[in-house]
FIMARPA-40244 format. One record per residue: residue number from 1; x, y, z of N, C-alpha, C in turn; residue in three letters. Coordinates in steps of 0.1 Angstrom, whole numbers, always signed. Atoms other than C-alpha are relative to their C-alpha. Layout:
BEGIN
<NUM <X Y Z> <X Y Z> <X Y Z> 'ALA'>
...
END
This chain:
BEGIN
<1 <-3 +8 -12> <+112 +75 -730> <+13 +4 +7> 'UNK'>
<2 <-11 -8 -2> <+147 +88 -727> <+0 +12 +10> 'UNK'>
<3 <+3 -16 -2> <+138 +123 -719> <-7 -5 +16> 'UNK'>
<4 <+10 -1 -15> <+111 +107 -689> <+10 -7 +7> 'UNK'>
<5 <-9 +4 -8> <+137 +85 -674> <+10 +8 +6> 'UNK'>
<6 <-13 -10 -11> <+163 +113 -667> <+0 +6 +10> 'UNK'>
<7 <-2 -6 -12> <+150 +124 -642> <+7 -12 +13> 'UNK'>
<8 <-1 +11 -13> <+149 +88 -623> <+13 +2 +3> 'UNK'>
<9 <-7 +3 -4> <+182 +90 -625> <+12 +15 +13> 'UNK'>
<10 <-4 -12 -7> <+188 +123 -605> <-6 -3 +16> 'UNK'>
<11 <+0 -2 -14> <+189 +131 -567> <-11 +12 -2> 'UNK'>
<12 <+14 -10 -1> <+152 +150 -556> <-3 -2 +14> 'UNK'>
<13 <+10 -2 -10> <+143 +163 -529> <-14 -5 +3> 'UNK'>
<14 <+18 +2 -2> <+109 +158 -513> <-10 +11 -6> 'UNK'>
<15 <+11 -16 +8> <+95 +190 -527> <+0 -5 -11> 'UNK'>
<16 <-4 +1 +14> <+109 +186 -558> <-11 -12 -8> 'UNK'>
<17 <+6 +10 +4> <+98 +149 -564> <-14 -2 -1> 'UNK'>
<18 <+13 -3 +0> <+63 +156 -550> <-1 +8 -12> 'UNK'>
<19 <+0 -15 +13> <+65 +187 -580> <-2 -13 -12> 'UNK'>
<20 <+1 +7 +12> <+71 +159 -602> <-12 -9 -5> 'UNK'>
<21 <+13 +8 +2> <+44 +134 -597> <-12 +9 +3> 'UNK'>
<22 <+12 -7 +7> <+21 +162 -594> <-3 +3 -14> 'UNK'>
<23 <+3 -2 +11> <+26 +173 -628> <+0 -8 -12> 'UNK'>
<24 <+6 +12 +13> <+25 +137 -645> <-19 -2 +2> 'UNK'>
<25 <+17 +7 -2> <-11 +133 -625> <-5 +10 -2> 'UNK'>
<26 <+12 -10 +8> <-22 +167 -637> <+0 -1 -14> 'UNK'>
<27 <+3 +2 +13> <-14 +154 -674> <-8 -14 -2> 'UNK'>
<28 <+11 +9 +0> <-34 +126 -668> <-12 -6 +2> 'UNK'>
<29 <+10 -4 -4> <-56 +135 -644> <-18 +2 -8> 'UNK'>
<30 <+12 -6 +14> <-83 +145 -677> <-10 -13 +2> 'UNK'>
<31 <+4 +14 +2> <-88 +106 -678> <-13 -4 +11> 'UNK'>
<32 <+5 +5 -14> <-104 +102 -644> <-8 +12 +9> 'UNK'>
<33 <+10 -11 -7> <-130 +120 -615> <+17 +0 +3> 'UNK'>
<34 <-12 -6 -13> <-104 +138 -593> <-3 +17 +1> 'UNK'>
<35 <-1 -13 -3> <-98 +175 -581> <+14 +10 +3> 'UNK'>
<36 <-10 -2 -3> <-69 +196 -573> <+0 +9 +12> 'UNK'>
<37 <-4 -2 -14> <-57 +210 -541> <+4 +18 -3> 'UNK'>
<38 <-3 -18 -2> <-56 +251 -534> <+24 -3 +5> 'UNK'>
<39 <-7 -2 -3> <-17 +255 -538> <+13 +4 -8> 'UNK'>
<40 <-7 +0 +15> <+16 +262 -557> <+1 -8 -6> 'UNK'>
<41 <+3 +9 +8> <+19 +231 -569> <-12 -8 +2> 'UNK'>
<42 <+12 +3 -6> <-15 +218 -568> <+1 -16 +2> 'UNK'>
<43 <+1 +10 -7> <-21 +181 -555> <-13 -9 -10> 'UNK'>
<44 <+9 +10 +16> <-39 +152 -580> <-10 -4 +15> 'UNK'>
<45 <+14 +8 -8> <-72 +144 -554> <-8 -10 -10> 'UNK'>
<46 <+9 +9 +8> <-87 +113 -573> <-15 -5 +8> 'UNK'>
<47 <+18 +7 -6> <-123 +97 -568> <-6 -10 -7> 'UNK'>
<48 <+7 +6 +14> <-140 +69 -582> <-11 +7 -4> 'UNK'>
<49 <+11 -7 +14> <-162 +80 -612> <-1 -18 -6> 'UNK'>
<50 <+4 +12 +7> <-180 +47 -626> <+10 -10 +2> 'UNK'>
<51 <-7 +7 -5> <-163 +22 -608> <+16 -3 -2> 'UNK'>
<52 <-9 +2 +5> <-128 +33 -618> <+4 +10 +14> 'UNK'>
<53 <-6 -10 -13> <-102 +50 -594> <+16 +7 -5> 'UNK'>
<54 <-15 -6 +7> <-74 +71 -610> <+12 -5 +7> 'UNK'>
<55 <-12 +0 -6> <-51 +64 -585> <+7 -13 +2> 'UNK'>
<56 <-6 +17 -3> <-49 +27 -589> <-2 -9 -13> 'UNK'>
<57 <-2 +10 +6> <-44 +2 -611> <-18 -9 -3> 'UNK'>
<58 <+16 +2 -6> <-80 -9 -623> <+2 -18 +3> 'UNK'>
<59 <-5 +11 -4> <-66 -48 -615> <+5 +0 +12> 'UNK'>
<60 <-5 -3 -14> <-53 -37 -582> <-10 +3 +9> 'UNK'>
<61 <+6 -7 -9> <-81 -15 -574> <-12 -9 +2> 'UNK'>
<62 <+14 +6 +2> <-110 -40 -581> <+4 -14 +14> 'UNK'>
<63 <-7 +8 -8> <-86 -69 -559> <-5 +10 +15> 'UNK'>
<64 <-3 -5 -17> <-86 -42 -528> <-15 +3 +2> 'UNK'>
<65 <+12 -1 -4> <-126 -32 -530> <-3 -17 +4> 'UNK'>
<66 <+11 +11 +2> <-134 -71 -533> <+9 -5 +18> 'UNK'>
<67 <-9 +4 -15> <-110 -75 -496> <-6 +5 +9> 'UNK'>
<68 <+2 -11 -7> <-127 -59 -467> <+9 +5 +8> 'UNK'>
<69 <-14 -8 -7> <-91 -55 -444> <+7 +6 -17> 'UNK'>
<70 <-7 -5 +8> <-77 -43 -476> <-9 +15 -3> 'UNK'>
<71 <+9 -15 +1> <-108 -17 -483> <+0 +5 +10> 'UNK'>
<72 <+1 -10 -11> <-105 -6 -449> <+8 +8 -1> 'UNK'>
<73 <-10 -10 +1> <-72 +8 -457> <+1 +14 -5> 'UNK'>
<74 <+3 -14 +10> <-85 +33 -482> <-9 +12 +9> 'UNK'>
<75 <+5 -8 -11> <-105 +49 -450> <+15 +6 +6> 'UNK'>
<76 <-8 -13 -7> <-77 +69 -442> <-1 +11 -3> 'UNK'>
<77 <+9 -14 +0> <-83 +101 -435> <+16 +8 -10> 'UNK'>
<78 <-6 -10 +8> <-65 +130 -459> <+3 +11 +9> 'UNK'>
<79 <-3 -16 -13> <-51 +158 -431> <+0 +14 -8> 'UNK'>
<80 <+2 -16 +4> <-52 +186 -461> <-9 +0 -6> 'UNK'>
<81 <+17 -6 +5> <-89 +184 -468> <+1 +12 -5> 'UNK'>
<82 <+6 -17 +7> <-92 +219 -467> <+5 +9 -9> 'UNK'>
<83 <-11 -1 +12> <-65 +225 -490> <-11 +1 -11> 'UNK'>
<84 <+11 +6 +11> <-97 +212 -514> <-9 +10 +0> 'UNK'>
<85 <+10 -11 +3> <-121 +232 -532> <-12 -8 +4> 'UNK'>
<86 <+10 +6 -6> <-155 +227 -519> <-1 -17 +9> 'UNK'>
<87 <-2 +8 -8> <-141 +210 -490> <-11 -9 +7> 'UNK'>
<88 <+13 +6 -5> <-176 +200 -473> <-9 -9 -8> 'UNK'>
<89 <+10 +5 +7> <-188 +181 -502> <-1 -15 +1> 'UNK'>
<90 <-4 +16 -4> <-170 +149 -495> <+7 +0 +11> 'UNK'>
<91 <-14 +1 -10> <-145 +133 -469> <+10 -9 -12> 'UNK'>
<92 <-12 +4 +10> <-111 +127 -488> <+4 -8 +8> 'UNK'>
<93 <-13 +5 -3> <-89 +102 -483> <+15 -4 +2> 'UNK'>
<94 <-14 +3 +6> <-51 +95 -483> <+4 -2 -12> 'UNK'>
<95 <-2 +5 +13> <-47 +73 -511> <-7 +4 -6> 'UNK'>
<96 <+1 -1 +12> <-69 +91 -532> <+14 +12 -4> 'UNK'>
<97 <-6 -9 +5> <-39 +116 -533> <+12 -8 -13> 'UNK'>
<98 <-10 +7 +8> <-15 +109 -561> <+12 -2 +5> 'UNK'>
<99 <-12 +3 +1> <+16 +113 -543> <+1 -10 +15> 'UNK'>
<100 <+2 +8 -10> <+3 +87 -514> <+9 -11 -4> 'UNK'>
<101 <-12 +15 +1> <+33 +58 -509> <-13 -12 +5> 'UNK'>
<102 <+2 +15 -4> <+6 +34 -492> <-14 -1 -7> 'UNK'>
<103 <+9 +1 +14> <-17 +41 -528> <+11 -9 -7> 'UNK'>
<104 <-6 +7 +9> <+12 +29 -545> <+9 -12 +8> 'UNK'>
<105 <+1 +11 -7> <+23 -1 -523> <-14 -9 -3> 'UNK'>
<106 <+10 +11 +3> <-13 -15 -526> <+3 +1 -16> 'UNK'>
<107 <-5 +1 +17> <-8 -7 -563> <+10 -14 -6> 'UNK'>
<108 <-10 +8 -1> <+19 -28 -564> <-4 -20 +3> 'UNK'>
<109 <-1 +16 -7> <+13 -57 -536> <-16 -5 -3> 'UNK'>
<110 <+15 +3 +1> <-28 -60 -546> <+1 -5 -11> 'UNK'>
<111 <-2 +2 +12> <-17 -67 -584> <-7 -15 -3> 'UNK'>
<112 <+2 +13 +3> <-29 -102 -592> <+12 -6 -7> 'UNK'>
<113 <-9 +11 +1> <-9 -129 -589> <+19 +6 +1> 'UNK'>
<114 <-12 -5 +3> <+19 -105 -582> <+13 -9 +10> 'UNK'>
<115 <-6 +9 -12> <+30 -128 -550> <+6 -14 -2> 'UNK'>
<116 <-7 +12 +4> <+35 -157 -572> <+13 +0 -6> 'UNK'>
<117 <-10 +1 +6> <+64 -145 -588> <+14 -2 +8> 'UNK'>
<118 <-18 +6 -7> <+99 -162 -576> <+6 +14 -1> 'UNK'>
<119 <-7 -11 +2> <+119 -132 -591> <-4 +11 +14> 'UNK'>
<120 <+11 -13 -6> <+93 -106 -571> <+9 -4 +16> 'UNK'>
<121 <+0 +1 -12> <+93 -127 -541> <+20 -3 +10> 'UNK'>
<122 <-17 +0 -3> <+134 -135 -539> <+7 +10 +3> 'UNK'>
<123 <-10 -15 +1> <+143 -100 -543> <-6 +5 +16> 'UNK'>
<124 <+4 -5 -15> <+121 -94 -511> <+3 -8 +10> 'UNK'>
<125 <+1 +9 -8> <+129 -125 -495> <-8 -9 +11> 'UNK'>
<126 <+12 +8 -3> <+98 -140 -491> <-6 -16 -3> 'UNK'>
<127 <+5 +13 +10> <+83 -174 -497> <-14 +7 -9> 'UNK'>
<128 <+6 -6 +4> <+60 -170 -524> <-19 -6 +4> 'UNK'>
<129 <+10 +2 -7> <+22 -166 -522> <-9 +3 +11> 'UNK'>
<130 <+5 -1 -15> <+15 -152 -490> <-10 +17 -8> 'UNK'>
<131 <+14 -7 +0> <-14 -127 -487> <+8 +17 +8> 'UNK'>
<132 <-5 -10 -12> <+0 -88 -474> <-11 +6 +7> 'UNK'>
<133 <+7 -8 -10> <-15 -72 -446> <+4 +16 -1> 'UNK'>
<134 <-4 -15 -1> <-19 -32 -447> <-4 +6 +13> 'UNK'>
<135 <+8 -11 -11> <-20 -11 -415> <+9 -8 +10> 'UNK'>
<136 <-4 +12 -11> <-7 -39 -390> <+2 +6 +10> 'UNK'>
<137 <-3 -7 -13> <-2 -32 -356> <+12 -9 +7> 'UNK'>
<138 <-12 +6 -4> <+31 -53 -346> <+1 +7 +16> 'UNK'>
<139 <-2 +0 -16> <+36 -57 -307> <+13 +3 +5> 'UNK'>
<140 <-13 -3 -3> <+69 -40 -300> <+2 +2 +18> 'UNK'>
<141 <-4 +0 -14> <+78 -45 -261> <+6 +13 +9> 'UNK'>
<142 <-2 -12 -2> <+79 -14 -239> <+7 -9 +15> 'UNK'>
<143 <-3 +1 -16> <+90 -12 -201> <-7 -2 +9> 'UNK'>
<144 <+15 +1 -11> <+68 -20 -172> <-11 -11 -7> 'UNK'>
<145 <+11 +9 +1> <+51 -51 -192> <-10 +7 -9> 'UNK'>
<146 <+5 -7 +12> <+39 -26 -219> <+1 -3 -14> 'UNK'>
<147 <-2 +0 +15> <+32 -27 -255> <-3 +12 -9> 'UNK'>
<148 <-3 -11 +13> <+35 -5 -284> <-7 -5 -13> 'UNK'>
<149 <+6 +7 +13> <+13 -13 -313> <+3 +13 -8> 'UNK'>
<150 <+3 -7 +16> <+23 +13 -339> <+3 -3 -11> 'UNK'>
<151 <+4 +9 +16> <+11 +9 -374> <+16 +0 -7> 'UNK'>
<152 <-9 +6 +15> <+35 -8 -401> <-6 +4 -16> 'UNK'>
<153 <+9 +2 +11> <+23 -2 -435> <+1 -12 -8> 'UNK'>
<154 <+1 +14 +7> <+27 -38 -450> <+7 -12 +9> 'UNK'>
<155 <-5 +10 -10> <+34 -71 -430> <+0 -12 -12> 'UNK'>
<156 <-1 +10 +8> <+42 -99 -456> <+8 -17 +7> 'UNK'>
<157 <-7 +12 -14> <+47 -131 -429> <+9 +5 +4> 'UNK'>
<158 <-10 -6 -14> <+79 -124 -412> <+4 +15 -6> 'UNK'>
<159 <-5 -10 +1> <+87 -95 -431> <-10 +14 +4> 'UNK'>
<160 <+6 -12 +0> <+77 -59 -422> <+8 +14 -10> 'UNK'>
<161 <-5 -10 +9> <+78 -29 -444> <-4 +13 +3> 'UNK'>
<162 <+5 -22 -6> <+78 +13 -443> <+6 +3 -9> 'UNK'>
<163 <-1 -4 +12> <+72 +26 -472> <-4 +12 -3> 'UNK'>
<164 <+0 -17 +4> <+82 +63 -485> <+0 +0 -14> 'UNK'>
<165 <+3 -5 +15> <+77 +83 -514> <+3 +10 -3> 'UNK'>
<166 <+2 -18 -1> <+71 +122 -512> <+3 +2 +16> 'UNK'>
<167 <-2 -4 -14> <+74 +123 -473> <+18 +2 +1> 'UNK'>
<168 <-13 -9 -3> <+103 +144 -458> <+6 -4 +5> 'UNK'>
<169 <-10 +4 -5> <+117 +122 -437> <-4 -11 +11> 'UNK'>
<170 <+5 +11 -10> <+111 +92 -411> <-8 +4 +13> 'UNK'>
<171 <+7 -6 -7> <+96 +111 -386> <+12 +5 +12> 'UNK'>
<172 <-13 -3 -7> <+114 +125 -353> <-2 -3 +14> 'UNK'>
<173 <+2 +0 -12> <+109 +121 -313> <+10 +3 +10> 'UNK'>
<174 <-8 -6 -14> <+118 +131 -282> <+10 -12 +2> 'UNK'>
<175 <-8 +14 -2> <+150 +110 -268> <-8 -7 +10> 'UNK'>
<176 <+9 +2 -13> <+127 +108 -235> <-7 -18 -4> 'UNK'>
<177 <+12 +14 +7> <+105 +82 -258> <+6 -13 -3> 'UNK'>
<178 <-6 +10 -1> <+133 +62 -265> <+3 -12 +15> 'UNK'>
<179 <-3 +12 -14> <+138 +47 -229> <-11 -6 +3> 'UNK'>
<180 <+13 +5 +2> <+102 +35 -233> <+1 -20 -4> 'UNK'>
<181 <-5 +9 +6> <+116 +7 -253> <+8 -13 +6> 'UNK'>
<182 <-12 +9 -13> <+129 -24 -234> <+7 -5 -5> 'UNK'>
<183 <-13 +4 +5> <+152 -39 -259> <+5 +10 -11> 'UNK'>
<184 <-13 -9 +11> <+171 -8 -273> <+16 +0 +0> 'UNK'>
<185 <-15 -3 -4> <+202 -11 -253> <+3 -16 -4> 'UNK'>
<186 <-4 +16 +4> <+202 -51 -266> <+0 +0 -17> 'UNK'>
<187 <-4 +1 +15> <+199 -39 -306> <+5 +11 -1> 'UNK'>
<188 <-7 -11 +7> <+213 -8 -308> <+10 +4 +5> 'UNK'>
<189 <-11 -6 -10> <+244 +10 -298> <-2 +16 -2> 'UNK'>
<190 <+3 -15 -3> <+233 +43 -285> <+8 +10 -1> 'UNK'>
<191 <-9 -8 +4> <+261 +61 -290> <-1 +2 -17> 'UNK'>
<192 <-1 -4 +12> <+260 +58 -325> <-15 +7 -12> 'UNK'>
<193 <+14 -1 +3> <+220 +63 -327> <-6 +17 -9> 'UNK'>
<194 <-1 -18 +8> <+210 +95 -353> <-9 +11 +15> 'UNK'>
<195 <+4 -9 -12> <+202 +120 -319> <+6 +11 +2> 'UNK'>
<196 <-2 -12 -2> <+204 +155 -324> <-9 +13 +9> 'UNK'>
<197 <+7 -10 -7> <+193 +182 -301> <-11 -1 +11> 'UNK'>
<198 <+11 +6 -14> <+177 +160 -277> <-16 -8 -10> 'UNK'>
<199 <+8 +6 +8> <+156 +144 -307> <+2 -6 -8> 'UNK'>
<200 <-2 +13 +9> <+159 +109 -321> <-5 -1 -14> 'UNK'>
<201 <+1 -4 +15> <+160 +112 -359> <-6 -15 -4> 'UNK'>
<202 <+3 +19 +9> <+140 +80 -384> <-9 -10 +9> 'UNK'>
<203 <+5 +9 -16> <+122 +71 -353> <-9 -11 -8> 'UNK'>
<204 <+5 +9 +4> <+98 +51 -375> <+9 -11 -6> 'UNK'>
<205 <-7 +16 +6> <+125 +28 -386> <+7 -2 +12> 'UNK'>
<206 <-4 +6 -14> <+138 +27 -345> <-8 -9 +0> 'UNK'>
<207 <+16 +12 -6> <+103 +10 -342> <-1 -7 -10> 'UNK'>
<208 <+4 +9 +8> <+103 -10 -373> <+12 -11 +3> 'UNK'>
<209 <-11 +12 -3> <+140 -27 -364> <-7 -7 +12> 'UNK'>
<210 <-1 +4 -17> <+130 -29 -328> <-16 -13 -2> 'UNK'>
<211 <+11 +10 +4> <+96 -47 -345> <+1 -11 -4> 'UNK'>
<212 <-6 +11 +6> <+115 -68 -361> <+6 -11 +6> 'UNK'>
<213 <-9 +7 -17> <+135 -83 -329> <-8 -6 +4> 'UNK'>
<214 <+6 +7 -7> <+107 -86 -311> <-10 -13 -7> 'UNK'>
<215 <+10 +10 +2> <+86 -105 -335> <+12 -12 -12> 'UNK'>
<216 <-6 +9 +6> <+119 -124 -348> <-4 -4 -14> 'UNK'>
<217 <+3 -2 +13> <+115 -110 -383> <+7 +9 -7> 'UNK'>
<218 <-12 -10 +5> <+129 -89 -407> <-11 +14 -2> 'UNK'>
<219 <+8 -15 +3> <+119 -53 -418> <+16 +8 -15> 'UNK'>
<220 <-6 -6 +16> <+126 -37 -455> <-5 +14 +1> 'UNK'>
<221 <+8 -15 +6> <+121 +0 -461> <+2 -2 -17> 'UNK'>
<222 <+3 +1 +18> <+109 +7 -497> <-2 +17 -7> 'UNK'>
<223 <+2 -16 +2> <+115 +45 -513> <+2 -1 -11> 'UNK'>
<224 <-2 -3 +16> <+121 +58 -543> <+13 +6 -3> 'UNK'>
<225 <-15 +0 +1> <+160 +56 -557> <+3 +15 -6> 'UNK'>
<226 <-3 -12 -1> <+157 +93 -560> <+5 +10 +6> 'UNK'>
<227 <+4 -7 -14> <+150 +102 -525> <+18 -7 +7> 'UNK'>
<228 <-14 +6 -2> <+191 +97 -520> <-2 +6 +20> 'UNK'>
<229 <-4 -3 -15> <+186 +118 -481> <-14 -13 +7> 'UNK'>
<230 <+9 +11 -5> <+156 +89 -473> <+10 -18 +4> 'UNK'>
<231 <-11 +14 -3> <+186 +60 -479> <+9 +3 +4> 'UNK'>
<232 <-9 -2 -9> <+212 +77 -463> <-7 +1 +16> 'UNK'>
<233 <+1 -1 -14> <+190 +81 -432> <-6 -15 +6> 'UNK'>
<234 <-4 +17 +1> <+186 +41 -434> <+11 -7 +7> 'UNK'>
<235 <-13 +10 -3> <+220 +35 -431> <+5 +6 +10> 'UNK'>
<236 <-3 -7 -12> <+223 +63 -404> <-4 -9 +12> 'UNK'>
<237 <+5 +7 -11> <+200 +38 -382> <+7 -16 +0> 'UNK'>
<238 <-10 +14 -1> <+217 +4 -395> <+14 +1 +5> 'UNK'>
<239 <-12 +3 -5> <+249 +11 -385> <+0 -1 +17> 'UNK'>
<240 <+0 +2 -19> <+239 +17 -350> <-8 -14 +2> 'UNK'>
<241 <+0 +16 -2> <+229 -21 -349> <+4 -9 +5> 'UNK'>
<242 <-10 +8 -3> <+247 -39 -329> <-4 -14 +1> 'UNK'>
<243 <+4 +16 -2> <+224 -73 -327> <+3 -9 -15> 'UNK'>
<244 <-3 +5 +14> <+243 -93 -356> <-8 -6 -4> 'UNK'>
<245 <+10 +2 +5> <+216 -113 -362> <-16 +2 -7> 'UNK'>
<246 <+9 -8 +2> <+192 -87 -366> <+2 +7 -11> 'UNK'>
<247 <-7 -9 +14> <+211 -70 -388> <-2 -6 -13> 'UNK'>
<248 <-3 +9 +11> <+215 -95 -415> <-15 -2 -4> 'UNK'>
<249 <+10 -2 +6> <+177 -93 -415> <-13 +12 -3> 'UNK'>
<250 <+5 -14 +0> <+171 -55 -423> <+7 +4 -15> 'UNK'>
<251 <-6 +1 +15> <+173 -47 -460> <-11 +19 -8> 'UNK'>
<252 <+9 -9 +14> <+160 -18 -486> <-1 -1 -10> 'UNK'>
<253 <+7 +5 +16> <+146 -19 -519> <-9 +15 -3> 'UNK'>
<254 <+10 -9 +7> <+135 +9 -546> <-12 -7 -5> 'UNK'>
<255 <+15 +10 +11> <+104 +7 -562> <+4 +0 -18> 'UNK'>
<256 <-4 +8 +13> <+125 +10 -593> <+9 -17 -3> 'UNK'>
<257 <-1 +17 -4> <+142 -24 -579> <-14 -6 -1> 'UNK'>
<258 <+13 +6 +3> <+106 -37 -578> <-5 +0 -11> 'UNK'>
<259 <+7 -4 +10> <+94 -23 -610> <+7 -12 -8> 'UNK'>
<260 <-4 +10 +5> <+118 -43 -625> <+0 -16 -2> 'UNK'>
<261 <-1 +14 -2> <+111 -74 -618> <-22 -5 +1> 'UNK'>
<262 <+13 +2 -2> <+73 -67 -618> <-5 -1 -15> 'UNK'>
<263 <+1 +2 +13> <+49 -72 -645> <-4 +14 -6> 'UNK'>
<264 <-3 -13 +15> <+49 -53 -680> <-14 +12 +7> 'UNK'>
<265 <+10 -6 +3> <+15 -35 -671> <-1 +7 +14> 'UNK'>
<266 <-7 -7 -17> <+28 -25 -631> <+12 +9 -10> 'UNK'>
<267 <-13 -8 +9> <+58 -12 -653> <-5 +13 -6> 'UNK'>
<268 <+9 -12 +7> <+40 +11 -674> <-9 +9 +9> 'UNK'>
<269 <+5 -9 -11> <+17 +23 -645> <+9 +10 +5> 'UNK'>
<270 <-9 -12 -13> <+47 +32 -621> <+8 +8 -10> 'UNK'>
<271 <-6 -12 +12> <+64 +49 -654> <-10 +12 +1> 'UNK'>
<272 <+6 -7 +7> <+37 +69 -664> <-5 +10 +18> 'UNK'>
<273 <+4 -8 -16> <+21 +79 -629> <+13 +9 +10> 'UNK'>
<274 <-13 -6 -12> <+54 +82 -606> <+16 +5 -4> 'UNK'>
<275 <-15 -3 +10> <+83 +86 -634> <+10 -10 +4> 'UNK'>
<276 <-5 +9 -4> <+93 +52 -617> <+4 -7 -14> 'UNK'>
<277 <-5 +9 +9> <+116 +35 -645> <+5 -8 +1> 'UNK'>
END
């Protein structure tokens, strides 16, 4: 146990950490259908085999088929199919990959009865109980009487969440795209905004605050206390905040903060799959 936690407690790149939870889900992998991906480090593709799904929790996974907005989520499409040996045989999805963040979020928030827990829901600052939504389309206010519906990956009543894992980095945009936005110059102070080279850095967490404003809610990112350049570029977009009230409702959380407080049998999953201690 010793030995598998040392890593948690180190700084990993995105390569790196992907490296890692690849080679827990190719010692595991044996247990379950799946495939591996044409590459240096190859990539854990799961599938159900007799109603079981490697990538999930079989108490999580049986909750999200019996949901139909929850099973729709699992239709996301996988962008390195062809990566896959005998690519044409199936269509992949996202989450069956092992190092998918919005596999391990439903993992997590599908759990049974995981929503009842005070602890669980305190730490997130939720009431408890509530039902999450995956995919959401949150109405962010453009210019000209416009809207902006891009996806969230979890909506839990007021709160919104964007949740990393293995990805490289928040994504990036043109500044151009930023003046799109009708209350930027009312929550942010543009001067201090991460904009290098004529391209606004974390842009998914521009639009998850700015989501948050408009629907007079909060927004949590959720990563893995590894990924130390994912929570520095966090605090790169909170400081440029200047709506005090807004601020006070924008927060982060590991999934080893979560693990903790989740139950024994979520604990042992996110160990053994993600090296999550």
């Amino acid at each position: 146990m010793t030995s598998e936690c040392a890593t948690d407690r180190s700084t990993l790149t995105a390569a790196q950490l992907r490296r890692e939870i690849s080679t827990r889900n190719i010692l595991r992998a044996g247990k379950f259908g799946h495939e591996l991906s044409f590459s240096a480090q190859p990539n854990v593709i799961y599938c159900e085999w007799e109603g079981i799904h490697g990538n999930f929790l079989a108490s999580s996974y049986r909750r999200i088929m019996a949901n139909p907005l929850w099973k729709q989520r699992l239709m996301k499409s996988y962008t390195a199919s062809r990566y896959v040996p005998r690519a044409a045989d199936r269509k992949r999805y996202e989450l069956e990959c092992a190092c998918s963040s919005d596999a391990l979020l439903m993992n997590i928030f599908c759990y049974p009865k995981l929503l009842s827990s005070q602890p669980l829901c305190t730490l997130l600052g939720v009431e408890a109980g509530l039902t999450p939504e995956f995919g959401v389309h949150p109405s962010v206010p453009l210019t000209e009487n416009r809207i902006d519906r891009t996806e969230i990956d979890m909506r839990l009543g007021h709160l919104l969440t964007e949740a990393k894992l293995t990805e490289g980095d928040f994504q990036r945009a043109s500044v151009k795209l930023l003046s799109r936005y009708r209350d930027v110059e009312e929550v942010f102070d543009a001067a201090l905004l991460p904009i290098r080279n004529g391209m606004v850095q974390s842009w998914q967490l521009i639009r998850g605050v700015l989501a948050a404003h408009a629907s007079s809610g909060s927004f949590l990112v959720l990563c893995d206390r590894r990924r130390a350049d994912l929570i520095d570029r966090w605090f790169d977009v909170m400081r440029a905040v200047s709506h005090c009230s807004l601020r006070s409702r924008l927060g982060i959380l590991t999934w080893q903060e979560l693990s903790a407080v989740a139950p024994k049998t979520v604990r042992l999953f996110l160990e053994e799959k993600y090296g999550i201690c």
